[in-house]
N, C-alpha and C positions, 0 to 999 in steps of 0.2 A: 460461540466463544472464539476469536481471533486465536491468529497462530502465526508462531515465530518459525520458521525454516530455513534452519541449513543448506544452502544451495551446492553443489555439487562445483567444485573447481581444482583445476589444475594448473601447478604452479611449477614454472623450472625459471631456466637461465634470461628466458628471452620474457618474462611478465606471466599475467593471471589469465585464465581461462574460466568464465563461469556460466556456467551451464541450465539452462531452466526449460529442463525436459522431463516425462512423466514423474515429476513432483506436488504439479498442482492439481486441485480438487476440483479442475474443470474445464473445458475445451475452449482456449482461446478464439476471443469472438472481435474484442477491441483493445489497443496498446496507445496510450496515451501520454507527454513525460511535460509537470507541472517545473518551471523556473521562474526566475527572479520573482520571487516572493514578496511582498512586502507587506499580507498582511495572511491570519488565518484564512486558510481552505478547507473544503467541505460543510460540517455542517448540516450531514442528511445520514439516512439510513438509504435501505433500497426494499424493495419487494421483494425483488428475487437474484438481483444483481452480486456475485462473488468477483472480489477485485487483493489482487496479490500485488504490491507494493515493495519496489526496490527502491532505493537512494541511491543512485549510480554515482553521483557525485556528494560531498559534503555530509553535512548531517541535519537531520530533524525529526521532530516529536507527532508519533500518533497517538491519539488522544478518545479511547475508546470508552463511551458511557452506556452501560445497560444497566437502567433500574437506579437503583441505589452506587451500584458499583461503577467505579472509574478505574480504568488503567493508562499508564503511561511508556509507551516502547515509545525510543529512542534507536532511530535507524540511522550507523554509522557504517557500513558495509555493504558494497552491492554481493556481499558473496552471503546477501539473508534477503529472505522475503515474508512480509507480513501481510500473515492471510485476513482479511475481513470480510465476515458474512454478513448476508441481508439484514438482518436484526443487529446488527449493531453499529449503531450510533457513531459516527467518527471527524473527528476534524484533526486537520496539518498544522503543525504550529512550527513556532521557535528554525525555519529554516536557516542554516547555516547562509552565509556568501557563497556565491556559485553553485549552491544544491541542485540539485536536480532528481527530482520523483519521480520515476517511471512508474504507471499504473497499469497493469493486465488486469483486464476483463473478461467477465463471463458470457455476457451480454454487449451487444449495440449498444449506441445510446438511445435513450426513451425517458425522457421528461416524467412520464406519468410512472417510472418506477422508483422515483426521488420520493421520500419520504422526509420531512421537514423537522419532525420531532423526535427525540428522544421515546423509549418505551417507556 
């Protein structure tokens, strides 16, 4: 089941501070960040792959399907991160102009933990 996270930030006179330290469900392994958009991304599940997702810039829509159920978060804040596990289904949509998706990983990359289908 995905998960929306409050990320830790600190805020005064001079700008934001945000923080992404023992909040995630996993030992960073690869940090990835998707821009200029122009059409839907992803599109896979994983095997074993967990990936926590910021919107550093802009806004856009993750798009998570398991089974029958669809949900829709909308990432407008780098001060949140949305957790997706292995089993579920996801694709990037509706990116904003100028967005930018940064992706933490749990894993490398590995072709053979792409998962094509929906459960």
């Amino acid at each position: 089941m995905p998960q929306l996270i409050d990320l830790p930030t600190f805020s005064d006179s001079r700008g934001d501070l945000t923080v992404i330290e023992k909040v995630l469900p996993f030992d960073i392994k690869r940090v990835y960040y998707i821009y200029n958009v122009k059409e839907t991304r992803g599109g896979h599940r994983h095997k074993k792959t967990i990936q926590a997702l910021v919107c550093l810039n802009g806004s856009c829509d993750i798009v998570v399907t398991k089974g029958s159920d669809k949900s829709i978060t909308t990432l407008t804040s780098p001060k949140q991160t949305f957790i997706v596990f292995p089993e579920d289904y996801h694709t990037m949509e509706n990116f904003s102009e100028h967005a930018i998706l940064m992706v933490i990983s749990s894993e490398f990359f590995d072709a053979d933990d792409y998962i094509d289908t929906p459960l």
